[in-house]
N, C-alpha and C positions, 0 to 999 in steps of 0.2 A: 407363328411359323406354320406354314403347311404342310401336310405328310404328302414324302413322295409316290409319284405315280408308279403301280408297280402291275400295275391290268388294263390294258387296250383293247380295245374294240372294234373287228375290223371288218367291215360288212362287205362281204361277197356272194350276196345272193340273188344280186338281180339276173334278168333275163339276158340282157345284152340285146336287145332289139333293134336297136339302131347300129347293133353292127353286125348284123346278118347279110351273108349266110355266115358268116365264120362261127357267130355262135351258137349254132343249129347243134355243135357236134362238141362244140369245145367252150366251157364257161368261161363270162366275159372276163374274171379274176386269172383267168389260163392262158389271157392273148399275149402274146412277146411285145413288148418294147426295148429296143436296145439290145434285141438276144436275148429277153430275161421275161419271167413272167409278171403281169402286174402287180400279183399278190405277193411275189418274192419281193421287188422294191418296196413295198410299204413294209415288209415284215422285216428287212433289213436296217430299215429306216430306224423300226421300235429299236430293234438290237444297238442302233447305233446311238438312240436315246437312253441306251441305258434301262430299259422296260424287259423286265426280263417273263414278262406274261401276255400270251395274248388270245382272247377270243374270237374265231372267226365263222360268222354266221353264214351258211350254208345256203341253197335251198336249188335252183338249176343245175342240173349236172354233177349232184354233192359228191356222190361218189369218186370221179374225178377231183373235187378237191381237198378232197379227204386224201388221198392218194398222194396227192400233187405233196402237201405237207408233212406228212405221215415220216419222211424220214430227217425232217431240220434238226438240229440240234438244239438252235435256240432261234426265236425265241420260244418257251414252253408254250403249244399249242391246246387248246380244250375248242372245239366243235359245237356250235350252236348249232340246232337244224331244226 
């Protein structure tokens, strides 16, 4: 039997170059699709897996997505940078 998954990995550190300018100012993990951020859908997605941990790797703009996250409830967030 395998032990369940209970820590995801969510990499949000690229540049966003191919979609400049928008990410000049704003990290590509910060663009809206559908009204929502792209980092909130995957982080909702874990929530909805049942994952109740998640780390997400920093590095453009960190600050903003440090911020962006900083008030979720779940899932539990920890910052790579």
């Amino acid at each position: 039997m395998s032990a369940a998954i209970d820590t995801a990995m969510v990499l949000a550190a690229g540049l966003g170059r191919r979609m400049r300018p928008i990410t000049d100012t704003l990290p590509k993990p910060l663009v809206e699709v559908g009204g929502r951020a792209m980092l909130d859908h995957a982080l909702d997605r874990l929530v909805a897996a049942g994952i109740p941990r998640a780390v997400v790797n920093v590095h453009h703009l960190a600050d903003l997505v440090e911020a962006h996250v900083r008030p979720r409830a779940a899932p539990a967030i920890a910052i790579s940078d």
